[in-house]
N, C-alpha and C positions, 0 to 999 in steps of 0.2 A: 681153866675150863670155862666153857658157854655154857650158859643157863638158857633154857625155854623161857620165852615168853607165856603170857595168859593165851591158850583157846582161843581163833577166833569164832565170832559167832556163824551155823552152818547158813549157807543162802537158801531160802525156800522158792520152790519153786513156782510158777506162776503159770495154770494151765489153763487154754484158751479153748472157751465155749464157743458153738455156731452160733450168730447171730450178732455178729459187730461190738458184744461188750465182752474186755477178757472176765475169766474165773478168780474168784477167788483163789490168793497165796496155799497151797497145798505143801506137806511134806516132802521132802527130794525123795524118798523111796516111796515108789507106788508099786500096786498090784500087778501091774500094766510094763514097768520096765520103768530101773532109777534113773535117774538124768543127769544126775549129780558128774558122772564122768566125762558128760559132755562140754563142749567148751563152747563158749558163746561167740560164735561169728559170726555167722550167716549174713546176710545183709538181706532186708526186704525185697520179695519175691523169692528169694532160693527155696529149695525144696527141704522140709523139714517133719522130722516124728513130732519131738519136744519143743515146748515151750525155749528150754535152755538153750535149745541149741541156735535161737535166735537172736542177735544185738538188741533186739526190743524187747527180749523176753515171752514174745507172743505169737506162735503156730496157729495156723488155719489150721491143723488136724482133729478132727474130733476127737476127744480125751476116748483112751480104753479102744476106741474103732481098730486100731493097727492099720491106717490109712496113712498117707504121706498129703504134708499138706504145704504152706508158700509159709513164711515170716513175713509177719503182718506189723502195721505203720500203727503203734499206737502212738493216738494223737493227745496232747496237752485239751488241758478246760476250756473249752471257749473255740478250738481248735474245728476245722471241718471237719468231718466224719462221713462224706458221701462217696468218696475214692476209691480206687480198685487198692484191697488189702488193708483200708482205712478203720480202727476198731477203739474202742474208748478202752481207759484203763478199766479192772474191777470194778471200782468206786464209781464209775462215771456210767451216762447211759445217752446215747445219740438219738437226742430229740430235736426236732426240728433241723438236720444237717449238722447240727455243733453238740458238741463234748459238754454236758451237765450235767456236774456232780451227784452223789445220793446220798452224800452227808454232808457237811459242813463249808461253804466256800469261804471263796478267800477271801479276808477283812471282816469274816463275822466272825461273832462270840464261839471261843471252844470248848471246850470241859478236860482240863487234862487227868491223864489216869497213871496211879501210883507211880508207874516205872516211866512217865514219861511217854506214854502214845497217847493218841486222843481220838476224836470225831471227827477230826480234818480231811478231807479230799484223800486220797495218797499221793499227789502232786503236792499237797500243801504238808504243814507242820503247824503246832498248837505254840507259837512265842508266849509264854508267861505274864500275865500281870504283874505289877510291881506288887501288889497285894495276894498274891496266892500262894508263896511261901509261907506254909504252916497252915493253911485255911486246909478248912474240912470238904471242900468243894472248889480246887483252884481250877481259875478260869485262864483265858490267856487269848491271840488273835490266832485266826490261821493267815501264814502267809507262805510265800510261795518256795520251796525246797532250794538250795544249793546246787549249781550244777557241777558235776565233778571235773576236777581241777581248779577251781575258784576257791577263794581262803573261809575257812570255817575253824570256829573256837569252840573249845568244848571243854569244860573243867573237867576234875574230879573230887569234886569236895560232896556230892552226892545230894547235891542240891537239888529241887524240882527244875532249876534253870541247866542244869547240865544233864539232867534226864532227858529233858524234852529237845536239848541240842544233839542228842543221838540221833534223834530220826529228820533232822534240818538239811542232810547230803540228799538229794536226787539221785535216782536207779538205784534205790533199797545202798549206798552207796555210807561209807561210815568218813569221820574228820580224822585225819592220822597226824602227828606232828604240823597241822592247822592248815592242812588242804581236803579238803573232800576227794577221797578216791572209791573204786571197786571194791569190796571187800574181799579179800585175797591175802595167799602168805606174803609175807614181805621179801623182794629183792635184794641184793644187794647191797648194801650203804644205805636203805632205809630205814626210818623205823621200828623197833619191834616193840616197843611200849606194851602195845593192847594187840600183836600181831606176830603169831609164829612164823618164822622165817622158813622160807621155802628150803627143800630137802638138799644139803648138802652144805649149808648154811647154817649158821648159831646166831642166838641172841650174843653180842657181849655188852655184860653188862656194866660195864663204866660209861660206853658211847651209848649204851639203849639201839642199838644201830643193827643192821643184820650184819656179818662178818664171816669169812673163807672158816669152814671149821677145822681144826686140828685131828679130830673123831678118824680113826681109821678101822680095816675090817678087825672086831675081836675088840675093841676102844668098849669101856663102861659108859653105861650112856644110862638114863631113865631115874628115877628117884634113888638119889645119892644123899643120905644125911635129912638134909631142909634143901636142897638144892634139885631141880629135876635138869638134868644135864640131854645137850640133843644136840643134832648136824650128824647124822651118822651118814656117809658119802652114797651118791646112789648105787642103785643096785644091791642097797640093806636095808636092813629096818632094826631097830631098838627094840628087843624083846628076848626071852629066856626060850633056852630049847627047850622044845615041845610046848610052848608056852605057859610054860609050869607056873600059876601064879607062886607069887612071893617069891621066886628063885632071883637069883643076882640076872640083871641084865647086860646084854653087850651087841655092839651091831654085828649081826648074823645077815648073811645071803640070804634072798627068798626063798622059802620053802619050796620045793619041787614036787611034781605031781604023787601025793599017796604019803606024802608029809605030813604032819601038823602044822596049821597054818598060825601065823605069826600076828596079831595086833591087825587081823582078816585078809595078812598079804602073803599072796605067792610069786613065782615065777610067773614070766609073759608064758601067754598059752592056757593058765589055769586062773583056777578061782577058789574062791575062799563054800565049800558047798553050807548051806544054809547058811548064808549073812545076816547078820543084822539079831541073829537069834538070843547072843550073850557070851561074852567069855567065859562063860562058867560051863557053857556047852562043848565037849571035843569034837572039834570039825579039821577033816583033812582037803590038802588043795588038790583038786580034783580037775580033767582037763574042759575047756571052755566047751559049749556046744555047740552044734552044726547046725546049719539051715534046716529047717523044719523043726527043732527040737523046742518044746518045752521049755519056757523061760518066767522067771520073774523079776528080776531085776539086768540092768543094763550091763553089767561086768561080766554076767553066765555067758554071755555070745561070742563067738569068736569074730577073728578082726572080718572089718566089712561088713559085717552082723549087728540089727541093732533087738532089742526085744519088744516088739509093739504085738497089740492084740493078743499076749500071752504064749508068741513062739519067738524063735532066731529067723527075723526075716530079713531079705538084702537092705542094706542103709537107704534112708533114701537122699535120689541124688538129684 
């Protein structure tokens, strides 16, 4: 049998205010319509709702408006900022034509915090002093983030030095078997260490590697013993009928509309109605909605549909 890997951690999303400097990192589910389902391509200038749905991470739309807006160029510290689509990260603010920081630059003193974040740029990272191990107030430099594909080390002996090597990848990006990638399920033949292996796929765990799963429809899957078993083949999901908690688990088909929905998954077409609310709630899959309809998060709309301004409006293109 494959074993699951750990959780990985969810991406937050990053929404873009008027005015050249992005927002502050916000929740993937907003009021406004989640983003979370969206996939990050776009390339600057494309027409875009979300933040996600652009390679920088950063929409011209105004947040909550239900306006369609370009994927915007944000620029590194130090960088121009006078450009059509040209906008600073969060942390930064376009003073004088160029990108400067509103907390800590690069080569000064940082302050790092329990889990390893700090006061740094969010371009930069807090590198440790040799002396802040065990200090009451460890200090450290900021220097400048990892770009993803370049080599990054990151223990796990749960040192302030392997803390503060979490957040050293560039594009909110994590180190997997000692490369800086995307945060994302794992492929194929990669890593799953710290990294569940995309759907149809197992950890195994002699190679730590992701691998073709064995799981087929009716296969036991989900906490087995001490072990949580997964790879249940697409077109299933790991969960009890009716999603009886405590019942034995096994991959089942997606629920179909007027069903009980599975671990919040249905058939293409439906959706899980009140998401997010708790499994301890009974929710049925219910079918997706129509242009003009009421929405709150981004999975209610059907295809072509995205949920901005609080209805099912056309994507923008």
């Amino acid at each position: 049998m494959m074993i699951r890997a750990s959780v990985a951690p969810l991406l937050i999303a990053v929404a873009v205010a008027c005015g050249g400097t992005a927002a502050a990192p916000t929740p993937n589910r907003e009021t406004t319509g989640a983003v979370s389902t969206i996939a990050s391509s776009r390339a600057q200038g494309e027409a875009c709702a979300f933040d996600q749905q652009c390679r920088s991470k950063s929409c011209s739309a105004a947040r909550n408006s239900g306006t369609c807006g370009s994927c915007q160029d944000v620029r590194p510290l130090g960088a121009s900022c006078t450009g059509p689509l040209q906008v600073c990260s969060y942390t930064a603010t376009c003073t004088g034509g160029v990108c400067r920081t509103k907390l800590v630059d690069l080569g000064a003193t940082c302050t790092l915090q329990p889990k390893g974040g700090s006061d740094c740029d969010s371009d930069l990272y807090c590198a440790p002093d040799a002396s802040a191990e065990g200090s009451s107030s460890p200090r450290g430099t900021c220097r400048p983030k990892i770009p993803l594909g370049q080599a990054c080390s990151v223990s796990r002996d749960g040192s302030l030095a392997s803390l503060a090597a979490m957040f050293a990848c560039a594009e909110n990006g994590t180190c997997v078997a000692g490369t800086c990638r995307e945060r994302r399920a794992s492929r194929l033949g990669e890593d799953c260490s710290d990294y569940s292996c995309e759907q149809g796929l197992a950890c195994d765990p002699a190679t730590r590697r992701c691998a073709t799963s064995t799981l087929t429809l009716g296969s036991t899957c989900g906490l087995v013993g001490d072990r949580y078993i997964d790879g249940c083949p697409q077109g299933t999901v790991c969960g009890a009928v009716g999603n009886v908690i405590g019942a034995p688990e096994t991959c089942l088909p997606f629920p179909r509309v007027g069903e009980r929905c599975i671990e919040e998954a249905c058939e293409d077409g439906a959706f899980c109605e009140n998401p997010y609310s708790g499994n301890n709630d009974p929710r049925n899959c219910v079918p997706k909605r129509i242009q003009g309809a009421a929405c709150k998060y981004q999975e209610e709309c059907g295809a072509q549909l995205e949920c901005r301004g609080g209805t099912c409006q056309p994507a923008c293109k």
